[in-house]
N, C-alpha and C positions, 0 to 999 in steps of 0.2 A: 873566684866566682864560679859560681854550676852552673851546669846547661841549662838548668831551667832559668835562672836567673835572667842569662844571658838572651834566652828565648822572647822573655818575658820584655825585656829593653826593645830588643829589635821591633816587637810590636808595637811599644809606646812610639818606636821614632816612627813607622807607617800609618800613625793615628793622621797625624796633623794630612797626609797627603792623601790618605781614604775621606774625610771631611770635607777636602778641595774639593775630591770630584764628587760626594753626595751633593756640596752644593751650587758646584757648575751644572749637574745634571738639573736639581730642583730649577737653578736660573733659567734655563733653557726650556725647561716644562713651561716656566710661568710665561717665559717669552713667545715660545709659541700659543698659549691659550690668548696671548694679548695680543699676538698677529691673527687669531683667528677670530679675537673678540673685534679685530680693528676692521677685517674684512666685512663682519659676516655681524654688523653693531644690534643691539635690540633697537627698536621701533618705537613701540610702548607697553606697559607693563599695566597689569591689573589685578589685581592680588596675586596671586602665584602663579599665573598665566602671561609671558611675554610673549611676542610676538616681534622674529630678526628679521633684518630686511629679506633675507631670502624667503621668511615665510610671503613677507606682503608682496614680494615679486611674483610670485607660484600663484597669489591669489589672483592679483593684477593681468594675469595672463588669461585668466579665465573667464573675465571680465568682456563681454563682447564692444567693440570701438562704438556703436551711439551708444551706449547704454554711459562710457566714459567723455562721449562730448556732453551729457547732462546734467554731467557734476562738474564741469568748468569749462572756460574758454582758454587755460594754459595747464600744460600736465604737473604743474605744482597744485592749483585751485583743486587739479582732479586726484591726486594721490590721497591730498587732505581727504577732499568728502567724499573719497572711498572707504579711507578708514574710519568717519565719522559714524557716516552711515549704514556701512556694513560689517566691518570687524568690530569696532567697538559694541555694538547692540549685542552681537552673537556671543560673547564674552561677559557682556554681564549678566545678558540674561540666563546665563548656565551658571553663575555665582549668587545668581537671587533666587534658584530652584532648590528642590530638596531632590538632590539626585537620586537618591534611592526610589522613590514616590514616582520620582518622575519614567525613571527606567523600566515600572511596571507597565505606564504604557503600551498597548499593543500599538498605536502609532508613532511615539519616539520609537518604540525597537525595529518596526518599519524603516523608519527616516533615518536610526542610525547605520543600520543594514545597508538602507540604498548611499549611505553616506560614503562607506566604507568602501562597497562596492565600485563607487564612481571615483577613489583615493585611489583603489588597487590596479585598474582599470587605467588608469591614467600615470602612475608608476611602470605602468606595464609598456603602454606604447612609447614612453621616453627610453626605457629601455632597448624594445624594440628597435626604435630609431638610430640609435648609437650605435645597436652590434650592424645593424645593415643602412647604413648609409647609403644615401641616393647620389649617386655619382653624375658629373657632367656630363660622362657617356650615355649614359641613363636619361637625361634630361633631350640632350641631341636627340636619341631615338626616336623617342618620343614625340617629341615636335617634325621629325619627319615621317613617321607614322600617320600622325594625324596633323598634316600640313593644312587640310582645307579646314580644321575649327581657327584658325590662327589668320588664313587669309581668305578672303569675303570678297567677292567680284562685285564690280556696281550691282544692284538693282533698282528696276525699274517700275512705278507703279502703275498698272494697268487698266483703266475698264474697257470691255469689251462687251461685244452686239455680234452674236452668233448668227448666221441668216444659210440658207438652203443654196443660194446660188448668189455669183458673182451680179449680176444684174441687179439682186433683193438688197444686198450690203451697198452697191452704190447709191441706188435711192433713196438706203437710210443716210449713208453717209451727206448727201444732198439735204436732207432734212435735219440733219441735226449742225450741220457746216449754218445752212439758214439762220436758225435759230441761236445756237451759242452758248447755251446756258443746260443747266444740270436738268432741270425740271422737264424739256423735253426729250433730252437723252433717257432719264430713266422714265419716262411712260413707254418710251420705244420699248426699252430695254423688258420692262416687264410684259408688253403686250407681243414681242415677235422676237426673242432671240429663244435659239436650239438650246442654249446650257439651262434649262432648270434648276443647276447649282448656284446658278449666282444670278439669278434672274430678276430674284428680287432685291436684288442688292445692288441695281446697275447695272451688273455685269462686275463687279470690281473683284481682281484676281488676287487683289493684292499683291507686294512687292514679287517682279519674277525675275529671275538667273537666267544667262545667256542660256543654261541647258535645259529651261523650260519649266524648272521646277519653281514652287512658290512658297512664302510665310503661309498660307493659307494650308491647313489640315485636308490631306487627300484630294486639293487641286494640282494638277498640272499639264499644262499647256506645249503647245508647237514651239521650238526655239524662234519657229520665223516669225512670234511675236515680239520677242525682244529685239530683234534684228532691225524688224520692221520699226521700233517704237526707238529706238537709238538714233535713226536718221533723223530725228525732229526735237524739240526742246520740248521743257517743262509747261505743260497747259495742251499744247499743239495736240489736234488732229493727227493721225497718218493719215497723207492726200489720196491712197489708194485703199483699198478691201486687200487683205491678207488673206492669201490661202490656208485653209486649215483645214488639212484632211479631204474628204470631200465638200467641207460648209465651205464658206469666207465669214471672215471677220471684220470688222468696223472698230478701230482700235484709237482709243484716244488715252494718252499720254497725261497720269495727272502727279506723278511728282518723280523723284530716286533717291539714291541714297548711293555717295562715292563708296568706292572700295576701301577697305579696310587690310592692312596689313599690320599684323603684331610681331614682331623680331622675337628669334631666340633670347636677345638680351633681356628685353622687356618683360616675356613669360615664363625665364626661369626661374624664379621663386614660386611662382603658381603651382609649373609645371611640379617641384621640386615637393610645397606640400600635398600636390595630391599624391604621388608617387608612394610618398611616405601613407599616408594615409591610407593608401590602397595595400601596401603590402604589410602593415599593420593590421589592417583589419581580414586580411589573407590569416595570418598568424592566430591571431586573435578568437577567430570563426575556428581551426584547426583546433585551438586551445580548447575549446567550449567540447565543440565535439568528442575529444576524447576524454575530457570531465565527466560529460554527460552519459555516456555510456559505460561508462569508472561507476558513475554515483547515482543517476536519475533511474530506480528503481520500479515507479509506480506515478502515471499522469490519468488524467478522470478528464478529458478536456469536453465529451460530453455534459458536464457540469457547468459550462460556460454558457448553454444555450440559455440560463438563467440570466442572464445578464445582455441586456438592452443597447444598442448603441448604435444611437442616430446619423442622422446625416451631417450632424456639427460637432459631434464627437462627444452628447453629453450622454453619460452614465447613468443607467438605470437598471431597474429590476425589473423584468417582460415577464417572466416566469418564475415568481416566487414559491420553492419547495414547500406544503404545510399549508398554502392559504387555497381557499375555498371557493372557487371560481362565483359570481355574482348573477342571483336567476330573480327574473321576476313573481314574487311570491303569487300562488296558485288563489285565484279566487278574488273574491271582491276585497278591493284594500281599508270599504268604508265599516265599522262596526255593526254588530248584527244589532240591529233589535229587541230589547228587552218582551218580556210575555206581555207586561204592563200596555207598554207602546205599542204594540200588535194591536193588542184590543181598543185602546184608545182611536187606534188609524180606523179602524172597522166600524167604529158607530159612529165616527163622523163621515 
């Protein structure tokens, strides 16, 4: 037997065990396509367009929660006529168009653009979020940074009767003690109290904090109103005039509201998305900026003054480039007079 002969055997006998493992490997390929078709199943299908659960996941995510309590009252009712009425529509209506036609649109290439953009965008900050993880360290900090949005000290709701002297507050206090009722406090209130911020309004300072501050925009008041108004119950009079400042006050007690306290347990998930959010859009804002100064060559934003925009935020045209401002035409608007007519008006 020759070498070659002999060559030639030895590779008939490694056939059968090179065939094992092309098709242990092929096994293994299909095996894993069918662990990853078992994970990750199609949805539903419409003509060459399917849709895997993780697409309907991504979508479902974006979905704001009332907009998902409207399509049912269990997240089965609601997954259905999410896909009903929003994935299925958007899928056939891009198989009942003539895409070429369609893409000439200057508003599809708009809408696909912003489509795109709001895909990339949102690839971008899951991204983001995974390389820089918001950490429980992170989360502490933060909640003792800003301890006082998390805890809320009673407040109290106040109306008050401003008056020039201790003397002037007790005799309103005596007059409205008499009386009892809302309708003679605020005639008081409008006709003789020093705060002209709220004068006509009561007096009401609305809700105030032991440190004098209030819900009320650019009011704020002596703590020794709160002090004073804590000694007495909801509705009550204070039985004396508060001092404040040089005035006194007349301070009547008309509701509160307990303290509030939210635990770290309870506001780290909050804390946790805004963190993210916050330093995504840190990144994000970085990104633009050095794009923008890479690519944005040429801005006209003087051209904008063409364009209108009201106090409700609708769109219009103020200054249209080419059109011809509107004048009242010179001269009489009625038709002149024929020669005929002249002379007829003259001999009668």
């Amino acid at each position: 037997m020759t070498h070659r002969n002999q060559a030639h055997q030895s590779s008939f006998r490694r056939l059968p065990s090179l065939a094992g493992a092309c098709c242990l490997g092929l096994l293994a390929a299909l095996a894993h396509s069918a662990a990853a078709q078992a994970d990750d199943p199609i949805v539903v299908t419409v003509g060459d367009v399917s849709l895997k659960k993780s697409d309907v996941e991504r979508r479902l995510r974006e979905v704001p929660a009332f907009k998902l309590a409207q399509y049912g009252d269990t997240p089965t009712e609601q997954k259905r006529a999410f896909i009903e009425r929003d994935l299925l529509p958007e899928i056939l209506f891009s198989l009942d168009t003539d895409k070429q036609e369609l893409a000439r649109s200057p508003i599809v290439r708009a809408e696909l653009n912003r489509a795109k953009l709001q895909a990339l965008q949102g690839a971008l900050r899951e991204e983001l979020v995974k390389a820089g993880g918001v950490t429980d360290a992170d989360i502490e900090k933060y909640y003792k940074d800003n301890e006082s949005r998390f805890k809320t000290p009673e407040r109290i709701k106040i109306w008050r009767i401003l008056l020039p002297s201790e003397e002037a507050a007790a005799e309103v206090l005596k007059q409205v003690r008499a009386k009892g009722d809302v309708k003679t406090w605020s005639g008081i209130a409008r006709e003789k109290s020093l705060d002209k911020a709220t004068h006509m309004r009561d007096g009401d300072l609305g809700f105030v904090l032991p440190d004098g501050r209030t819900n009320v925009p650019r009011v704020r008041v002596e703590p020794a109103l709160f002090s004073a108004a804590s000694a007495v119950k909801n509705g009550e009079l204070v039985p004396k005039p508060v001092a404040e400042g040089k005035s006194w006050a007349v301070v009547w007690r008309r509701g509160s509201l307990a303290k509030v306290e939210r635990s770290l347990e309870t506001e780290a998930p909050n804390i946790r998305r805004l963190l993210e959010r916050s330093r995504t859009d840190e990144q994000i804002n970085a990104l633009v900026a050095k794009l923008t100064a890479a690519h944005v060559s040429e801005r006209h934003d003087e051209l904008l003054e063409s364009v209108d925009l009201d106090k409700i935020g609708n769109l219009g045209a103020n200054r249209k480039p080419g059109l011809i401002d509107p004048h009242k035409p010179q001269g009489s608007v009625l038709p002149a007079p024929s020669s005929d007519q002249s002379a007829g008006a003259g001999e009668r």
